[in-house]
Each structure stands twice: as C-alpha cells, then as structure tokens.
N, C-alpha and C positions, 0 to 999 in steps of 0.2 A: 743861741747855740743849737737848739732842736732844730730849730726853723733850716738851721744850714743843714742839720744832717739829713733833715725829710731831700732838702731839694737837692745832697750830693747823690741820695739813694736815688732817685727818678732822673739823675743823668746817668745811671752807672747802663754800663753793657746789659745785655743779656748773658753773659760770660760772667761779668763780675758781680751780677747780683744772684747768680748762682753757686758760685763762690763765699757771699754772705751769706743767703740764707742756711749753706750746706753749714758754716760757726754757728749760725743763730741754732741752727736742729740740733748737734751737738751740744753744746751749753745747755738748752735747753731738756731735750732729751735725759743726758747723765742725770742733773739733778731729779728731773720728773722718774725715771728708774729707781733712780737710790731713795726716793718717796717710796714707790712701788714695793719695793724690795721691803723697807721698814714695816709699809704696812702689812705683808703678806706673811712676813717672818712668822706671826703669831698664829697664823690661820694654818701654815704651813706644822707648828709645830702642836696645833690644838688636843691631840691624843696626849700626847706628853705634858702640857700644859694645866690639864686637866687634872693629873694626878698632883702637882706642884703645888698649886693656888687657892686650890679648893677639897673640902672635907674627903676620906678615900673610902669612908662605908657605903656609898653608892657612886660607882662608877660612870650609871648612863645619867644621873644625875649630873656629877662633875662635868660629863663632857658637852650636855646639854646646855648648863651652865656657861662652860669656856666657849662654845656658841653664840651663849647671850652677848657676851661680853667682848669679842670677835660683833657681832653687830650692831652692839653700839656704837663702836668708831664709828661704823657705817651709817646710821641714824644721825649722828651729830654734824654728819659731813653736808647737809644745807645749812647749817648755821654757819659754818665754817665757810661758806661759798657766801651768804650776804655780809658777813663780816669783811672778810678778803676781798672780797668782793668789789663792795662799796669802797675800800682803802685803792685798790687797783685800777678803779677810774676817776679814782680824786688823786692822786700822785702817783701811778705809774705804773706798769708791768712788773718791772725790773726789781725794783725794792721791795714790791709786797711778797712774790715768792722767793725772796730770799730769807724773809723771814718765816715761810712756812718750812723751804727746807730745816733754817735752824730748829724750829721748835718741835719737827716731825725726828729729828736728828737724835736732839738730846731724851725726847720722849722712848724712843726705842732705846738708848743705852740703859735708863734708869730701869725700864722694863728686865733687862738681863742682871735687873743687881738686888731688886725686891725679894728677900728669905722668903722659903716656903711658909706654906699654911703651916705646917707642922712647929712652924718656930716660933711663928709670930700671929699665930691664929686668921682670925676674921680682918686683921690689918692686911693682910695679903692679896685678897680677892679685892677690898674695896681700891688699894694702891693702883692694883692694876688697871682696873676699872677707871680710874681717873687717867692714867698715863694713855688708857685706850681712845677716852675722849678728847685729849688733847692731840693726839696723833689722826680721828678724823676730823678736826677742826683745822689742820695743817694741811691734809689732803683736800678736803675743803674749798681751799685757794688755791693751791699748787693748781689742780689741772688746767682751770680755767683760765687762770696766766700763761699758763708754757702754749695752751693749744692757743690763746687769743695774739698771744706775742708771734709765735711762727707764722698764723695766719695773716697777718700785719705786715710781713715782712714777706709774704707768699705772693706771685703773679696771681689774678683772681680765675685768671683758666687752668691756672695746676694748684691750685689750694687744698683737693682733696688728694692729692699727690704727696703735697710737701707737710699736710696735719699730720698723715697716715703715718708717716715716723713717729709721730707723737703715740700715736693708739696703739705701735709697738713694745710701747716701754713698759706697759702694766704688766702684759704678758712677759716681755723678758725679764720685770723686775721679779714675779713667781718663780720661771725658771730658773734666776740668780738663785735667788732662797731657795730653791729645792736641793742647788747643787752644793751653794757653803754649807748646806743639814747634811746633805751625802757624804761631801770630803771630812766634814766636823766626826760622823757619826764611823767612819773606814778608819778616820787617824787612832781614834781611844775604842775603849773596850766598850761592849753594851752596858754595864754597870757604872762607868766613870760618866758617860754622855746621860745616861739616867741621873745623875747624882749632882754632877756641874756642868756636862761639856753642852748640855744644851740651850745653856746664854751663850754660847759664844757667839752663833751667828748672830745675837744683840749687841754684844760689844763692838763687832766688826763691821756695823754700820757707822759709828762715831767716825773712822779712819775716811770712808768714802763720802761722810757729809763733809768732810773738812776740804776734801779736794772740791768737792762740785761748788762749796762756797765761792772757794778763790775764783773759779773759770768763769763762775754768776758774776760777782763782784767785778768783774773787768767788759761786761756785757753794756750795751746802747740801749737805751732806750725804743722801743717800736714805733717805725717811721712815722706811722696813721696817726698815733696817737700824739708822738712832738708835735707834727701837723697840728692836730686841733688844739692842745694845748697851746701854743704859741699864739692860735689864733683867737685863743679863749674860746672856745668853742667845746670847753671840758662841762661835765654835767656838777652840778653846783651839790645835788638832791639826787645821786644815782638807785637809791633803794626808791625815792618818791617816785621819780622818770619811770622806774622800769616797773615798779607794781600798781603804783597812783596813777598809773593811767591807762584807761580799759584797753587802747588801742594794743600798746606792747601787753599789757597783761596778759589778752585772749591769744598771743604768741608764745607769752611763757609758757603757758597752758597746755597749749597746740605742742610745743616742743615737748613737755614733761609725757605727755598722754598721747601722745601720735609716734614718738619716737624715741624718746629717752628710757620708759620704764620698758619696753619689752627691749630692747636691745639690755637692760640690767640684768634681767634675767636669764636672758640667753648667754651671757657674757658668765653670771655667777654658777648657772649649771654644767655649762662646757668646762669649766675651770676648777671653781671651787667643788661643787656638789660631785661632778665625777670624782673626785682625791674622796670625798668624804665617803660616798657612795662604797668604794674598792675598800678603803681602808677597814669603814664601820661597818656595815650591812655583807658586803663580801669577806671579809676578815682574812684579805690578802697580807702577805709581812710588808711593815711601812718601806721598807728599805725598798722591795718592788717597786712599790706604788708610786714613789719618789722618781723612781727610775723609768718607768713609764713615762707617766705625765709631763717628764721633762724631755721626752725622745718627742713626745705627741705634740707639746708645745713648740719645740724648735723646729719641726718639721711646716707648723702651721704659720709660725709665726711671718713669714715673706708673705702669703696673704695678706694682711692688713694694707701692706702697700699697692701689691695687687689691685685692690677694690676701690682703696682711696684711688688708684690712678683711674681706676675703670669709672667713679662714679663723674670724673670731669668729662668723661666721654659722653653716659647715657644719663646721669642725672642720680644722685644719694636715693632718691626716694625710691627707683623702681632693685636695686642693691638691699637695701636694708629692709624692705615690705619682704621681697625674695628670701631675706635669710627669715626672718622670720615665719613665715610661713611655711616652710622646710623643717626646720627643728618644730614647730611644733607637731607636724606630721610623723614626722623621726623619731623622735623621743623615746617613747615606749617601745617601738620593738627595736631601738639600739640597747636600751637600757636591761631590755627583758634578755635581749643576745648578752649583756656582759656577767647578768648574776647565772645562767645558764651555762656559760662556759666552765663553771667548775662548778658544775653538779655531782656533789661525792659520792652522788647515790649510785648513778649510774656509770664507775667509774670499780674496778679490781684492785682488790687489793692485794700489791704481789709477796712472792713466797718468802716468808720470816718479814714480813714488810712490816706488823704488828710488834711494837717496841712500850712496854707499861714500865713502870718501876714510883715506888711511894719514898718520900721525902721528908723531912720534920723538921722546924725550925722552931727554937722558942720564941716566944712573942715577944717583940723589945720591950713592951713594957708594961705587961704583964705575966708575973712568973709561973702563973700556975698555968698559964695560958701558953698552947702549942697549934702551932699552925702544919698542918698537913697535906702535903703540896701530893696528887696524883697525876701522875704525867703521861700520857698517852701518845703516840707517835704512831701514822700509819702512812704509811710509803706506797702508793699506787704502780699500778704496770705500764702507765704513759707518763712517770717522772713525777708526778703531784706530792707531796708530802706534808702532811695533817700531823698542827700538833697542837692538842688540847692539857691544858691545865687545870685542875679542879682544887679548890685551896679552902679548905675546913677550917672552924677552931675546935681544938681538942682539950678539954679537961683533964684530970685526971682520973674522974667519974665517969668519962665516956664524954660523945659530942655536947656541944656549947647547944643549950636551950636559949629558945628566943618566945615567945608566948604559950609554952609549954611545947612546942615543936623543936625539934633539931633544924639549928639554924641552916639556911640554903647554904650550899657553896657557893664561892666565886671562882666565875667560869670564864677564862680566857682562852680565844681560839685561835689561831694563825693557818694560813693556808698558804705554800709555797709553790707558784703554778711553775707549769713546765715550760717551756720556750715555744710552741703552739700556742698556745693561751697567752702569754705573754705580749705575740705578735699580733694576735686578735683582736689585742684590748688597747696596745695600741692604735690599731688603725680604729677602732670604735672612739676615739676620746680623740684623735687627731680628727673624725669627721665634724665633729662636737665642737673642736674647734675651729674649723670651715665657717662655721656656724654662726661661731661668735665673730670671725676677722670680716664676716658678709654683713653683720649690723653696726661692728665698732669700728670699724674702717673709715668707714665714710661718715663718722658724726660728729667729729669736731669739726668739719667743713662748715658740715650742715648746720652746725649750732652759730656757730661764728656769723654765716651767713644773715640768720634769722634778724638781728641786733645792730642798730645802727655803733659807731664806732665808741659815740662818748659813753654810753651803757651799756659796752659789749662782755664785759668782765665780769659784773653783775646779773645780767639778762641771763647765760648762758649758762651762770655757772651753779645758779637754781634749781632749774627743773635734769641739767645733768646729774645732780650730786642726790637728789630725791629718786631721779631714777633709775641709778646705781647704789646710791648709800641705803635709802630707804629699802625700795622695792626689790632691789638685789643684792642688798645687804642681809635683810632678814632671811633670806632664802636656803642656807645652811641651814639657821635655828626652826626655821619655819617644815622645811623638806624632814629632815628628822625626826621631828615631832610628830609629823604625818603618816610615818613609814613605824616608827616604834606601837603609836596607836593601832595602825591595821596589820602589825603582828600581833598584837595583844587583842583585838576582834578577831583575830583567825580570819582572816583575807587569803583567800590563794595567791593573790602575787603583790602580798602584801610589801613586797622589797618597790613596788613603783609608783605605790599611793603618794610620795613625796612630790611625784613629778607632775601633779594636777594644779602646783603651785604655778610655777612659772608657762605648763600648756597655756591655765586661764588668763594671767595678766599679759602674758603674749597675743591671747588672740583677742584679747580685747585694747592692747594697743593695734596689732594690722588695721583693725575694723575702721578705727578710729585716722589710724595715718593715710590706709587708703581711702578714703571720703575727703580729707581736709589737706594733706599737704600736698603741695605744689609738685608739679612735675618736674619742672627746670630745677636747676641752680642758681640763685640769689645774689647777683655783684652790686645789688642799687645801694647799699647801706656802707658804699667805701670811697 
C-alpha cells in the first residue's frame, strides 16, 4: 500500500501535487501552531505566572524563577527530538507527531488547573515544572516531523518555499496566545483575569488539539519515506546511523554550530526577549506590549515565506549567514533606541498631571498586619502616563522591621506610552523580527536537506531542538540575569548587558557556518 501511494504521488501533475502538498501544509501546520501556541502560552503569560506558582516575598525572584522553568521545556526539547525521533524513522511521520500533539495538548490543559502556591505550597512550582518538561519533550518531536513530512512531500527546487510555511507557525502560534491573553484579559475585570481568568487561554487549547487530532488522524504517510520503507531501506539503529557514525555526526555538529544555535538566538531575542525586555526592564502596561508585538509579528510574519522562497533562488546559507550578521550588528543601538524612547526624565510633566493618594488594606492573614499602598500617577505633556505603586507593611507600632531596619517597600511601576512611542517600538521589534524570518525561514530546508531520508527525523531534529531549546531557550533566563547584575553594578546602560548573550553565540555560529557550510542547496539525500 505505501509502495502504491509513493508511485501514485510521482504520476501526479504538477497541478495536483500542489494541491497535496497545499492538505499536507495545512494538516501539518494547524497542529505544529496549536503546539506553538501551547508552548508560548506560558512564556506569554510569565509576569503573571510568576506571582501564581511561586513564593510573592520576592518578585524578581519569582519571575526569574518562572524563567527557569519557561526553559526547561526548552532544555528537555533534544531529548524529546531523539526520542521522537528515533520513533519517527522506525514507524513513521505520521503517528509519532500525533502523539506529541496529544501529549503537548493535555500537558498545557493540566497546566491551567494546578492551585496556586498559596494553596498548595511547593507542590505548585514542582507540578508545573514537570507539565513544562513534558510539553518540551512533545515539542521535541513535533517540529522535526511536520518540517521532515512537508519536505517529503515538497518538489526539491521549492522545498525552502513549501518548509517556510512550516517556520510560520511558531510565530503565529505566539501571536494566537498573545491575542486569546488580549481578548481573555478585555472580556473580565483586571482582578478576575488575576484571580482565574488567566488559565483560560490553557483550557482553550484542549478544544483546538482535539480538532488538529482528527485532520492528523486522516493524513498519508510521506511519500519518501513509504518509498523506503517498502523497500526496507528503513534504518534499523536510527540514533546509532545518525550519532555512531563520525561521517553523519560531523553534520550534526555542522548543523547544530554552523546554523541552528545562532539562528535560536536571533529567533528567542526578536521574540521572546523584546516582550520580556518592554514588559520588565521598560515597565511598559502588559496589555501594550501584547498589542505591539502582535502588530510586529503579523506584519513580519509573510517574511518567513519570502526567504524560504528566496533561499531556492540563491542558496539557505548566503540568507541565513545575512541575517545573522545584521542583528548582531543591530542589536544594541535597536535595543538602546527602545529603552530611550520613554526616557521620563527628559519628558514634562503636564499641568495637575501629578495625581498621589495613600491606601490601607489589612493583611489577609495577619491581623495586626497593614499593608499600605502609595499611589503615584504622573501624566506627561506628550500623552505618557506614569504610575508608580509603593506598598509597605504597617504595624501598629509604626513600619514592619526587618534586621532592625524598616523593611523596603514593594515597588511596582507601569509606563503607558503615547501612540509615537507606541509606532516606534513597533517598527523597532517588527525589524527584529526581519531578523529572525532571514535565519528561520530557510532552515527547515536546510536541515532536511543535510540527512539522508532513512535518518532524516532524527539527524535534524538534534542539533535543531539544542539550537533553539538549549541555546535559545535559556536566553530569557540568561539575558535577565545579565541585565538585573549590571543594574546592581551601576552599568550606564545597564538595560543592554543581556544582549552580549545571543551577540556572542551568534557570532560565533556565522564564523563557524561561513568557513564550513556549503553554498548550494543539497537534493543528493532524496
């Protein structure tokens, strides 16, 4: 039965094998999205997640924390790729990511149903923690399947054409989750969406893995691959083929360190790290930042096809070296132009624009204990609006001592720009994304290409997931770390010491891809 459907696909038209592959992209795409989506939900809602899961006496703690733990999905995501891996060149495309959809599916509903810290303590943080690594053990497989499948089923001179839909769907599964956070966050009050409504966009993933299930479930098999299967020409040992032997190894290698991890990078800065960047270190209102970065991303996102089509033109390698070496040049004065755009300092403050007033609450659950909220509000002459909260504990004796000092307050800032700033930051984080659709565009091609057919699911799906999961996974936790250090050394522009992370493993993947990979594009291994 394979053997007939390999040799009904290589009688079809040109007409009608564009026709299947436009089902296979679909099929494929929806589910690889609604992965996307799952996985992003969390990153997307990380401020918020933070006060949930984990203890609330230190904030930069907790969020540092929901960081960690935001990249550990990402860290687990090559084990996840030789496990799936190996399953998906010993029985098939088709079945093995149908089980990562499932288990990426149900991982994110239980995430939306875990009590807070506050209920159930230190069970909370570890619950999570486990649902997070099983949700990058699902992503893990997914990509490598959906990009290996479409590329199978792709003519070998529009393969970076017909992937490049594929490299769309990370991005549009962010923009998904930014805008169920926005419609979720518009429908209920800020105190209800604090309180419950912020599982919802986890519940409402269960509903969309259930459709992508059925439309998977009714999907063929990849031509290439019945091909060799039928012919037994399937790899017996696909972790042994692809690592046990130096020839493919020094390609994994080559793939991981020539082009997988600076493209992680560029990919997690343009993305994740600007949201993070705006939200933490600029203390823009999340609801903006949402609003942005989904204008920025859907502006950018026809790119990815763009480049995949351009790289069957001129070749992935001189595309991808390009973006790279662009953002790492860019970087800093994009980055230095975004925290600059709402410098308060040199900004009027207009007339009655000053708004204080002091607040009391008692402490739920200590009585003698009062919390006292000061409220600051300061309204600028070009629309800006600053409002700072400062929140005490109050005894009855006077302030709450903490080693014989009056304990700090906790300070929360918000900054609401004006629709100048607004536009600025957009097209600053749409360039950023240029950035990323110039390296991810063209690399499921490129990766597919590397790998002969019976070890292509495995081969690929290695040094891709280490050079997104790892090296641009840790890149939130990592950048943040960096940036909170050289404000506490008193660094003048201490807001862009994060960004020395992904400059370096960028330019030391170019270095490395322009010396060693190939110029052309690669069709021997089909």
């Amino acid at each position: 039965m394979s053997e007939n459907h390999h040799d009904a696909y290589q009688n079809m038209t040109e007409k009608q094998k564009n026709r299947t592959i436009w089902s296979v992209i679909t099929a494929s795409s929806l589910g690889t999205l609604i992965e996307w989506y799952d996985f992003y939900i969390f990153g997307s809602l990380a401020v918020v997640l933070s006060t949930k899961f984990f203890p609330a006496d230190n904030p930069t703690a907790a969020f540092l924390s929901t960081l960690a733990t935001f990249a550990a999905g990402f860290v687990v995501r090559p084990f996840g790729a030789l496990f799936f891996g190996r399953l998906g060149d010993l029985i098939g495309r088709k079945y093995t990511f149908l089980v990562t959809l499932l288990i990426m599916g149900f991982s994110t509903f239980l995430i939306g149903c875990i009590p807070s810290y506050e209920t159930i303590g230190f069970m909370a943080p570890v619950l999570v923690l486990i649902l997070r690594l099983l949700q990058g053990l699902a992503l893990g497989g997914e990509y490598g399947g959906a990009a290996t499948y479409v590329a199978e089923y792709a003519q070998p001179h529009r393969r970076g054409y017909w992937t490049s839909w594929i490299q769309t769907t990370a991005t549009a599964g962010l923009f998904i989750s930014l805008i169920i956070i926005l419609i979720t966050k518009s429908t209920l009050s800020a105190e209800d969406f604090d309180n419950w409504g912020w599982r919802v966009p986890f519940w409402i993933s269960i509903l969309m893995v259930g459709v992508s299930y059925i439309i998977r479930k009714n999907m063929k098999e990849s031509p290439l691959f019945a091909k060799a299967k039928s012919e037994g020409k399937t790899s017996k040992n696909p972790l042994k083929e692809s690592f046990g032997n130096k020839f493919n190894f020094k390609f994994v290698l080559l793939a991981l360190f020539g082009a997988a991890m600076g493209q992680g990078v560029i990919w997690y800065t343009g993305q994740f790290y600007a949201m993070s960047f705006l939200q933490k270190v600029m203390n823009i209102e999340s609801a903006q930042v949402d609003k942005l970065m989904a204008i920025a991303l859907l502006m950018g996102t026809p790119f990815f096809v763009f480049f995949g089509w351009l790289s069957d033109k001129v070749g992935r390698k001189a595309i991808m070296m390009t973006g790279m070496l662009v953002a790492i040049l860019a970087y800093r004065p994009i980055y230095d132009k975004m925290f600059n755009s709402i410098d308060l300092k040199s900004k009027t403050v207009a007339k009655n624009g000053l708004v204080e007033k002091r607040t009391a609450k008692i402490h739920d659950k200590i009585a003698t204990d009062s919390l006292i909220t000061f409220h600051k509000e300061l309204t600028y002459t070009d629309g800006t609006l600053m409002k700072k909260d400062s929140i005490v504990h109050w005894s009855p004796a006077g302030p709450v001592m903490k080693d014989g000092k009056a304990e700090e307050p906790k300070v929360t800032q918000s900054v609401k720009i004006n629709t100048d700033t607004n536009m600025l930051l957009i097209f600053l984080v749409f360039i950023q994304v240029i950035f990323v659709t110039m390296v991810y565009g063209p690399i499921a091609a490129f990766l597919v290409e590397m790998f002969p057919v019976r070890i292509r699911y495995t081969s690929m799906s290695l040094p891709y997931h280490i050079g997104n999961g790892v090296f641009g996974g840790l890149l939130p936790a990592v950048a943040t770390y960096l940036v909170t250090t050289g404000k506490e050394a008193g660094h003048a522009t201490w807001y862009l010491e994060g960004l020395w992370y992904p400059i370096g493993v960028a330019s030391v993947c170019l270095l490395i891809g322009l010396f060693y990979l190939k110029n052309k594009n690669n069709n021997i291994h089909d």
